[in-house]
N, C-alpha and C positions, 0 to 999 in steps of 0.2 A: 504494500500500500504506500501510497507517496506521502511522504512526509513536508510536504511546500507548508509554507507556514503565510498563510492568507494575512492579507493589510487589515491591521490591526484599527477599530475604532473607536480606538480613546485619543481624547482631545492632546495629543503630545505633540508637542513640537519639536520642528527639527533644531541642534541645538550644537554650533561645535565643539562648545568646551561648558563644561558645567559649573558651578557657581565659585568652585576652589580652582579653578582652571584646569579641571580633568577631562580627557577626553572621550572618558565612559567609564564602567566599572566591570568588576569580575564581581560575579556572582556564584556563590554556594553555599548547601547546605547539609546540615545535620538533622535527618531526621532518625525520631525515635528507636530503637531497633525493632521494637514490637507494636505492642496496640497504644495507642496515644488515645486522649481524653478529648480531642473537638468533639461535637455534635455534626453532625455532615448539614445542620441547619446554621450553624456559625461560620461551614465555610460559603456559604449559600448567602447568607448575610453581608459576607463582605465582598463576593463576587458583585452581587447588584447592586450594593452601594459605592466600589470602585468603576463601574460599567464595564466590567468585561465579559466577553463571550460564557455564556453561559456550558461552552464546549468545552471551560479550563473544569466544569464540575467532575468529581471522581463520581461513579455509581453510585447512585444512592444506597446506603445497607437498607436490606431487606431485613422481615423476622425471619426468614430461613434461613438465611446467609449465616443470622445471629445464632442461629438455633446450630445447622451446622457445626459452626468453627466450634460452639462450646461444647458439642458433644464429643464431638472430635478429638479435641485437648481435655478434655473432662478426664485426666487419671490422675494417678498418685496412689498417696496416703491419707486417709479418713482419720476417723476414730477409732481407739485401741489399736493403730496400729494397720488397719484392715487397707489390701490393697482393693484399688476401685478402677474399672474398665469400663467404657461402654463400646458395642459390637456393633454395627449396622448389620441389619437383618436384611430389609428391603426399602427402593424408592422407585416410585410409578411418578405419574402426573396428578397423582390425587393427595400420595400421603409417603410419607420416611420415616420409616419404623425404627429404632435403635433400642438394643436391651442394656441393663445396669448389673454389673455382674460386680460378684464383691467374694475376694478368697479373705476369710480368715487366718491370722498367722496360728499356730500353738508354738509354745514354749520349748526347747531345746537348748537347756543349758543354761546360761545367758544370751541365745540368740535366737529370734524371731525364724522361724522354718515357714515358706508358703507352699505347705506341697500337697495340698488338699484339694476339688474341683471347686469350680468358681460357681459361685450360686448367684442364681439370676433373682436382684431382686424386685426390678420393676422393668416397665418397658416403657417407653415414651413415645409415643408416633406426633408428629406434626402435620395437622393437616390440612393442604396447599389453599384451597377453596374458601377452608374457614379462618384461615391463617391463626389459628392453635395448637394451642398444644394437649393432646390428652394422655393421662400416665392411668397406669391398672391400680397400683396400689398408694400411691403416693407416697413414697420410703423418704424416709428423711437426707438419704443424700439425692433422690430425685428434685427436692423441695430447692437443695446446694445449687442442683443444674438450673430449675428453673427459674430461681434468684440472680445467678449468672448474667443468663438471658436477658430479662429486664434489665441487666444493669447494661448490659453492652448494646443495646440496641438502638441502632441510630448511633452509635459512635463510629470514629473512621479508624483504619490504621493507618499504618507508615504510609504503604504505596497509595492511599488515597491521598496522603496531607502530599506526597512525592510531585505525583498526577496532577493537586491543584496548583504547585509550586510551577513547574516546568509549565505549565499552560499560561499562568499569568504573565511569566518571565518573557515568552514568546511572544504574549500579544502584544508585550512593551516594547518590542521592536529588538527582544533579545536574540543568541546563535549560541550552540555548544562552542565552545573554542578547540576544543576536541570532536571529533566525530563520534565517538565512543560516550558524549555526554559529562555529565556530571558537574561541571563548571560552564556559566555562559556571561558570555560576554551583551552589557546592556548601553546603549547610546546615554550619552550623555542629558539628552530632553528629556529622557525620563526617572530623571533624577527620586524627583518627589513620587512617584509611583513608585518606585525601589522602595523607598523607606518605610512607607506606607505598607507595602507589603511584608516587610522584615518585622515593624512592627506587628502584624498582624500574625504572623508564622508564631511570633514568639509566646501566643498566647493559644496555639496547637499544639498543645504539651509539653515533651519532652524535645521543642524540633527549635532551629535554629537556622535564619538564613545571616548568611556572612556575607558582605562588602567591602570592596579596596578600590580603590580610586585608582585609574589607569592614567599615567602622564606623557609624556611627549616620547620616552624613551622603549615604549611601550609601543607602537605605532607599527612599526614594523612589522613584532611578531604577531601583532592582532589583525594587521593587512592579512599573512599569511591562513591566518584564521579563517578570514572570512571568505575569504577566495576559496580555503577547498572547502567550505560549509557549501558553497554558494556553486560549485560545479556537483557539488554532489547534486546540489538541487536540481542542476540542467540536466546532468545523467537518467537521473531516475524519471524526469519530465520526457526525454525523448524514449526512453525506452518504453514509459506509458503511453504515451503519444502513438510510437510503431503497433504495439498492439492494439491498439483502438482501430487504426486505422486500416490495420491487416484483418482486424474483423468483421465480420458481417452482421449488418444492422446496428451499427452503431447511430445513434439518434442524433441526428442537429444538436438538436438540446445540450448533448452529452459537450460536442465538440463547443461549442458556443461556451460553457462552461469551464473550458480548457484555454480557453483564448483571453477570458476575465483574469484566470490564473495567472497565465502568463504576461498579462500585464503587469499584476500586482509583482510578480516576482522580478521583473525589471524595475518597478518604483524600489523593492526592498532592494536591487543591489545599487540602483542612486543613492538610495538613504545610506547603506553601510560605505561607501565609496567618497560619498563626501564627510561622514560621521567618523570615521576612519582614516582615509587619505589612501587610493591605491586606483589602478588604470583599470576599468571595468568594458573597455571594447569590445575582448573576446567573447565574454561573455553576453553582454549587449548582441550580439550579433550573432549567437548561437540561439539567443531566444528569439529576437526575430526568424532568426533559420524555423524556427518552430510554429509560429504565427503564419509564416506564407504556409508549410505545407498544410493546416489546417484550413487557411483561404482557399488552397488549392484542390485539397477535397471536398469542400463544399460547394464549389464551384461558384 
């Protein structure tokens, strides 16, 4: 799937050096290892009231999703010692059954022995339609899972708080500086959107975005950056492009929607080319390469 990164519409201006006389910034972050505390409606909150694409949202958690992970990770140690398993039995399109299996240790020595069969002591099915949960007996560590569940539901993890990170970075006019991700490089106009969003990361739990101001000396290697950011993008455009075009019944519509793109993608390499400093012809000129043969198929 192509990964082109559509023109962003938030009020940002183009900007060469930003308020310390930086040329942009490097961007990155620390997020949580595990399950982090947002609500997936706090990251929702600040999506709409910064105005960005509603496409930077991670999937909303489901009760299922919730129901799942906790059954899933539902082991350990109990009370007295007792180990605690749950099994998936079955899932259809109506209902996912999972059993709660509990081995009692006995005593050996000074050391706890588990070498007994595991007794099943409740079963919990969820059911998709009526989005519940029903249990047989309701056992006191059923009550553990079910507790669980209520408490994580509607919260995000890591790779959602990840998800809303890299999408807003992007539509701030940001690039990986690596192809491989992880650090991205942000135009200097969007200074106050950076911060705004650093702020806001910081109150997604355990997560943390980090900023450094990039100066003159720094130009160079961020030229290099963006140039092979920015041919990946023509690559992966013409090879979707050949395929559309070697297909059959490919829609107007389809094409006409490729030609929007490939504008925007020629404004993003003006924007980084003057936000940056670096000769952008070839490229220029391979993306028109792209725009005639789409002329050209349409007739």
């Amino acid at each position: 799937m192509s990964t082109w990164i559509t023109n962003s519409n938030l009020p940002i201006q183009w900007d060469a050096t930003g308020t310390d006389g930086s040329i942009g910034f490097l961007a990155w972050w620390n997020i949580a290892a595990k399950r982090v505390e947002p609500q997936w409606g706090d990251i929702e909150s600040f999506v709409t009231r910064e105005r960005y694409s509603r496409k930077v949202l991670p999937t909303r958690p489901t009760k299922l999703r919730t129901f799942k992970h906790v059954v899933q990770t539902f082991s350990g140690f109990g009370e007295t010692k007792d180990k605690i398993r749950t099994v998936k039995i079955k899932e259809d399109g109506n209902v996912a059954v999972y059993r709660l299996e509990v081995v009692t240790p006995r005593a050996s020595g000074d050391d706890l022995v588990y070498d007994a069969e595991p007794l099943i002591v409740d079963r919990l099915a969820f059911r998709k339609q009526q989005q519940d949960i029903r249990t047989d007996k309701g056992h006191f560590y059923t009550g553990r899972v079910l507790k669980e569940v209520n408490r994580l539901y509607g919260l995000c993890d890591a790779n959602d708080v990840r998800h809303a990170v890299v999408g807003c970075l992007r539509q701030m006019g940001g690039f990986p500086v690596r192809l491989s991700g992880g650090v991205f490089y942000v135009p200097a106009g969007a200074q106050d959107w950076l911060q705004r969003l650093a702020e806001a990361v910081q109150g997604w739990g355990n997560s943390t975005l980090l900023i450094a101001p990039q100066y003159e000396a720094a130009r160079g290697a961020l030229a290099q950056s963006a140039t092979a950011f920015l041919w990946q993008q023509v690559d992966e455009a013409q090879a979707e492009l050949k395929e559309l075009i070697s297909a059959d019944g490919t829609r107007q519509g389809t094409m006409h929607k490729r030609m929007v793109a490939f504008a925007g993608l020629k404004e993003r390499v003006d924007y980084y080319s003057q936000a940056i400093g670096f000769q952008a012809n070839g490229l220029v000129a391979d993306i028109e390469a792209l725009e005639d043969q789409i002329a050209a198929h349409l007739g």
